[in-house]
C-alpha positions as CSV (number, residue, x, y, z in Angstrom):
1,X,1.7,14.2,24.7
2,X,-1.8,12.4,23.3
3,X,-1.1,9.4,21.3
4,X,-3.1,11.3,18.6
5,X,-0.5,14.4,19.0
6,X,2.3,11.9,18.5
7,X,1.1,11.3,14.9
8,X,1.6,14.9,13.7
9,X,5.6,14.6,13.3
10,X,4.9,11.3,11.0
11,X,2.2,12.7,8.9
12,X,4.8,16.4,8.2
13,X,7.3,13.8,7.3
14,X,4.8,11.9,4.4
15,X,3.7,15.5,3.1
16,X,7.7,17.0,3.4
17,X,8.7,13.9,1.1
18,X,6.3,14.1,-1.2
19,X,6.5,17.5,-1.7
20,X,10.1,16.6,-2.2
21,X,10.2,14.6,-5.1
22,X,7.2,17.1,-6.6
23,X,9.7,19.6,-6.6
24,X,12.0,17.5,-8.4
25,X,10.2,15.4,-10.8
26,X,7.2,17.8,-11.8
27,X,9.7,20.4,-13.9
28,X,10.9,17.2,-15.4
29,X,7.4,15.6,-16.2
30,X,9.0,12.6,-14.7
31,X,6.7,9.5,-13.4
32,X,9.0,6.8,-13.5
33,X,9.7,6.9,-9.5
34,X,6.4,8.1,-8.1
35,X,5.3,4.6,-7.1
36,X,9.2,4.6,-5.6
37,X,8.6,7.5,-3.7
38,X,5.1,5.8,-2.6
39,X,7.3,3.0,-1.2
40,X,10.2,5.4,0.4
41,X,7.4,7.5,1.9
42,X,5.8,4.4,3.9
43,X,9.4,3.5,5.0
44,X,10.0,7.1,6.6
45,X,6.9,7.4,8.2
46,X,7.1,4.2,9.8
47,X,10.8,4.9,10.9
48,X,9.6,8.3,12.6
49,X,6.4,7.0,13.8
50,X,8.9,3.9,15.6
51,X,11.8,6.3,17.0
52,X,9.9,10.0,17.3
53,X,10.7,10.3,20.8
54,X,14.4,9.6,20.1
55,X,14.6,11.9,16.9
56,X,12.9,15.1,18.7
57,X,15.8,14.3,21.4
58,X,18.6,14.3,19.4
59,X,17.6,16.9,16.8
60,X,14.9,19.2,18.4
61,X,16.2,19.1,22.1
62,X,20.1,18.9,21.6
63,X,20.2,15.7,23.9
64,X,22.5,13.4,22.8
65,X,20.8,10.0,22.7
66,X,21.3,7.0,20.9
67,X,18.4,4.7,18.7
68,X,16.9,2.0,21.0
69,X,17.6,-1.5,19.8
70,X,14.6,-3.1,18.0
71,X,14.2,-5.5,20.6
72,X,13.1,-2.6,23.0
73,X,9.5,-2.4,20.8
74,X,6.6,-4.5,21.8
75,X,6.2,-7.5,19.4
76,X,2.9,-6.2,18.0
77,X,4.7,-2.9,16.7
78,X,7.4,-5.1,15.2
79,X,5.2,-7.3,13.3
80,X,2.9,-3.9,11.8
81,X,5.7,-2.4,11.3
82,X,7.6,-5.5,9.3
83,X,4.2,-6.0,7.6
84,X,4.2,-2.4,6.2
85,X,8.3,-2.8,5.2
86,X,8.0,-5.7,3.0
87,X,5.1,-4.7,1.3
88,X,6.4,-1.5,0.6
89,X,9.7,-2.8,-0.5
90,X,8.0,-5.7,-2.4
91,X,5.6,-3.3,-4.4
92,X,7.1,-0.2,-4.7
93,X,10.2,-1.9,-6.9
94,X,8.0,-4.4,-8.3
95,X,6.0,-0.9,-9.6
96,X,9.1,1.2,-10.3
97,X,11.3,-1.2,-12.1
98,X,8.2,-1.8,-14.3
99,X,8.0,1.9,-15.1
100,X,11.5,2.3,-15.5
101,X,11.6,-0.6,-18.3
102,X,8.3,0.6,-20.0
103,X,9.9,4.0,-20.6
104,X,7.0,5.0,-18.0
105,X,3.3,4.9,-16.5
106,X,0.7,4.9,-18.7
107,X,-1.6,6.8,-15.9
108,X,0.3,9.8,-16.4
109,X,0.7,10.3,-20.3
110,X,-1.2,13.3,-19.8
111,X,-1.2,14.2,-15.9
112,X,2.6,14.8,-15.9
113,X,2.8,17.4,-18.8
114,X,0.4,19.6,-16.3
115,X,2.1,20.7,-13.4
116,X,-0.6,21.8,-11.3
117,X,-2.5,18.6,-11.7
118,X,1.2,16.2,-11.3
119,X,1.9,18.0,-8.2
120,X,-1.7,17.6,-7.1
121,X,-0.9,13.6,-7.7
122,X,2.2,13.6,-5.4
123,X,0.0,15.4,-2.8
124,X,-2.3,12.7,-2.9
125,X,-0.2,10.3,-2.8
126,X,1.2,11.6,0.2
127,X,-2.5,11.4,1.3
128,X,-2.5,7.9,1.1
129,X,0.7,7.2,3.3
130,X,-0.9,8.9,5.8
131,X,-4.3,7.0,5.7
132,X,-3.4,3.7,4.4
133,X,-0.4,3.2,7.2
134,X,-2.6,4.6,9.6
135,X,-3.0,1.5,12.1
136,X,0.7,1.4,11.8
137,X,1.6,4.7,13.3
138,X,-0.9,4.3,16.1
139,X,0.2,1.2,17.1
140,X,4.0,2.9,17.0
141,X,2.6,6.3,18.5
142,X,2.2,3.7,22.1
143,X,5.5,2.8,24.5
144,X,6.3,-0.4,24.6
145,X,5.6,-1.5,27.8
146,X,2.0,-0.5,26.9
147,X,0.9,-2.9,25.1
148,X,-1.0,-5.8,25.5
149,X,0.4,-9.3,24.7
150,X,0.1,-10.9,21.7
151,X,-3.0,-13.4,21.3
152,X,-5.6,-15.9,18.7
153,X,-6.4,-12.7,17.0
154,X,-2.6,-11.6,16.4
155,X,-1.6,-14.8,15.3
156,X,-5.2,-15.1,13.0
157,X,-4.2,-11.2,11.7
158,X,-0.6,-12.3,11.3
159,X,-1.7,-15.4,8.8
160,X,-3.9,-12.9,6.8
161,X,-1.2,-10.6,6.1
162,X,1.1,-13.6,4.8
163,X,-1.5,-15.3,3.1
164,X,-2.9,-11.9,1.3
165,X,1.0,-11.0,0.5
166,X,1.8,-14.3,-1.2
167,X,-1.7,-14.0,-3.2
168,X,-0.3,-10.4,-4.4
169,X,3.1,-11.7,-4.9
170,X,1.9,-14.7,-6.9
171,X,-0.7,-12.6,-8.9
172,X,2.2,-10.5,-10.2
173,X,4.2,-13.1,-10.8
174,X,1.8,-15.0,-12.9
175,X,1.2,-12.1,-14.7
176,X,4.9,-10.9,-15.4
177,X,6.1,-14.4,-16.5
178,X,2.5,-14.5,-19.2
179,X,3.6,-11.2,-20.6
180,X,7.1,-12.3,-20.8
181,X,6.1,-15.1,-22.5
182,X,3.8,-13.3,-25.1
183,X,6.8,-11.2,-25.7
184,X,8.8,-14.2,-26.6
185,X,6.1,-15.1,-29.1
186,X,5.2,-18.1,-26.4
187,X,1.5,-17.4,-26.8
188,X,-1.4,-15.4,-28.9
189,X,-3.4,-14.5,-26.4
190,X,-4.8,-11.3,-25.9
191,X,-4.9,-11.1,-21.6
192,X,-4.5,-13.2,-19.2
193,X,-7.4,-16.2,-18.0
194,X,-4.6,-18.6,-16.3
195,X,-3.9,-19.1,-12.4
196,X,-5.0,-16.6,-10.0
197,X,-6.9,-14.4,-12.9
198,X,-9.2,-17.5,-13.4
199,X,-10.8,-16.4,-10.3
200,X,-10.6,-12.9,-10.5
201,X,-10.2,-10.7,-12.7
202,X,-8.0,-8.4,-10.4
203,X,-6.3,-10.8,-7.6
204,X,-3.7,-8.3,-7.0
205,X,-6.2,-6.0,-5.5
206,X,-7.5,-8.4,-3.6
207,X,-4.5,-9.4,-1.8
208,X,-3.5,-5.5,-1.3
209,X,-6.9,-5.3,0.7
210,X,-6.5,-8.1,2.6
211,X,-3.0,-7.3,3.3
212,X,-4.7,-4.3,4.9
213,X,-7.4,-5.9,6.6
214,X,-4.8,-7.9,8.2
215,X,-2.6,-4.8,9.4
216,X,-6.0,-3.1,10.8
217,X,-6.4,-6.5,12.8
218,X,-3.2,-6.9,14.2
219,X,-3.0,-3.2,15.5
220,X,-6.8,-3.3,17.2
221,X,-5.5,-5.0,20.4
222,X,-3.7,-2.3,21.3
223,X,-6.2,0.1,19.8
224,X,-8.5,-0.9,22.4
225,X,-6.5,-0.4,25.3
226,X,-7.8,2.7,27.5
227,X,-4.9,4.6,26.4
228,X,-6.6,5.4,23.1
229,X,-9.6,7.9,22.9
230,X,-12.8,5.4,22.2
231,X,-13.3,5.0,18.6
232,X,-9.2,4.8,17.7
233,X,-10.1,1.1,16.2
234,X,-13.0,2.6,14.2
235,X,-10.7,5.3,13.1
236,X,-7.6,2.8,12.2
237,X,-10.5,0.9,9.9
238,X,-10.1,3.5,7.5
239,X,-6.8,2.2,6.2
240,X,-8.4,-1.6,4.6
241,X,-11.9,0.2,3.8
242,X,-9.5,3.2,2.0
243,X,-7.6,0.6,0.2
244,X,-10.8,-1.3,-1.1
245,X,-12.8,1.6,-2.2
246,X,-9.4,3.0,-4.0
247,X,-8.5,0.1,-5.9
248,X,-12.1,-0.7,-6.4
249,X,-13.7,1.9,-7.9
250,X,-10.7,5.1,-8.3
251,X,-7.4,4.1,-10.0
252,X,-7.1,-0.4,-9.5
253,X,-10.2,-1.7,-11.0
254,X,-12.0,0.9,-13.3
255,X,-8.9,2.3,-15.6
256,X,-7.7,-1.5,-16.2
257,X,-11.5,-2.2,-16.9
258,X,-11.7,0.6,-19.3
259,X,-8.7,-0.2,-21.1
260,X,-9.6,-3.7,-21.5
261,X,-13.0,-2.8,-23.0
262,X,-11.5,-0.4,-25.7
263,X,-8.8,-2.9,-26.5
264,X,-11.0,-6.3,-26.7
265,X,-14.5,-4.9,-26.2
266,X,-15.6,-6.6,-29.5
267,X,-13.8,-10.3,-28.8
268,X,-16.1,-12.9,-27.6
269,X,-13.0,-14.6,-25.5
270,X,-13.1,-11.4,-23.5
271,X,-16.8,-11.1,-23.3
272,X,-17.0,-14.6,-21.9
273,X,-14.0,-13.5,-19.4
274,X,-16.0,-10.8,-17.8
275,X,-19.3,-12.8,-17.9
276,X,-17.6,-16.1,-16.2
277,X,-14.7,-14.4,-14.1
278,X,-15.8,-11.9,-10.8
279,X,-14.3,-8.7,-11.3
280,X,-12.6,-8.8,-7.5
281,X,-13.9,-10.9,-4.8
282,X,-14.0,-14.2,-6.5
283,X,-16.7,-14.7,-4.1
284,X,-18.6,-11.6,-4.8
285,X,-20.5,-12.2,-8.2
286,X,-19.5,-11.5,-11.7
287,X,-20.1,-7.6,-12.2
């Protein structure tokens, strides 16, 4: 079996959950745990990308075999696959308990009362497990004794994934305890200019790509070994470069831009903002 046949049973698994939860939430015109169901869906593909060879035993085969102990995967499929869990477990109920005590998501005032365009949504979204956890899966899809050791650029990818998680983390953080406090009548202002958003007008994002970035880099040791068709590293680059273009330019960046500009278009403080503060990189230029 290729290493590019063992992704098949991973990427049934993203659709078969999704398709799930559009089956029960679309009647309901209920968005409150899609982003949960974004988070669950990264957790089961990584778990069947992980143990596949065990679960087709068991439960295709009829052999009785039992889950190998986590210390029987290489170190590098440990530490993408770790990566992957917290973030997923970190965002998707950082997303979902902000929906559920909202009443909702905003994105989908209209979306969900269309069934054929909501269930297009969870689709998607299923669409993105696949790509976006992509250097996961074929770093998982390898046995163990496979794989190279760990080196420089593990440890280097290793440091950008922690350092671009706690630049999320803190982002959201920052954010969350502003808008508790102008709920608490702490402060007039209108959006946040403090911390992290000093920088950037969308640090979250930032962190989320180079969380990505990070993954890709970690998994392209083992990508490059001959037991990948040439190109598998080029291919895995699609998860970062997916992530960027998606929160740049589809549903991050432009929707919060758009809504800031109807809601504060005409105050100078937020003129200045955009003129003074880069919209993502806080390297790249004010746009």
């Amino acid at each position: 079996m290729t290493v590019f046949s063992k992704l098949v049973p991973t990427v049934i698994s993203a659709y078969i959950l999704q398709t799930a939860c559009a089956l029960t939430f679309v009647p309901q015109a209920n968005e409150k745990f899609y982003d949960l169901s974004g988070a669950i869906g990264f957790l089961t593909t990584t778990f069947v990308s992980l143990y596949y060879p065990t679960l087709k035993a068991r439960f295709w085969d009829g052999i009785p075999m039992s889950f190998p102990p986590i210390t029987s995967f290489a170190p590098r499929q440990l530490l993408v696959s770790a990566a992957l869990g917290v973030w997923s477990v970190r965002l998707g109920s950082f997303l979902a308990m902000r929906a559920i005590k909202a009443g909702g998501d905003s994105r989908f005032d209209r979306i969900k009362h269309d069934p054929k365009k909501f269930t297009y949504y969870w689709m998607a979204q299923a669409t993105w497990i696949c790509l976006v956890g992509l250097p996961v899966y074929l770093t998982n899809a390898l046995p163990a004794a496979l794989h190279p050791p760990l080196g420089p650029r593990d440890y280097a990818s290793v440091g950008l994934i922690a350092g671009s998680l706690m630049l999320e983390v803190l982002a959201d953080r920052q954010k969350s305890a502003w808008r508790h406090r102008k709920d608490n009548k702490l402060h007039d202002e209108k959006f946040i200019t403090r911390g992290l958003w000093s920088v950037s007008r969308h640090p979250n994002y930032v962190g989320e790509v180079g969380i990505w970035t990070g993954v890709w880099a970690l998994s392209t040791a083992s990508l490059q070994t001959a037991h990948y068709p040439i190109g598998s590293v080029v291919l895995a680059v699609a998860s970062p470069v997916f992530t960027y273009l998606l929160t740049r330019y589809a549903s991050g960046v432009p929707p919060l831009e758009r809504a800031g500009d109807k809601k504060f278009g005409d105050d100078p403080k937020w003129q200045e903002y955009k003129r003074t503060v880069p919209i993502f990189f806080p390297w790249g230029g004010v746009q």
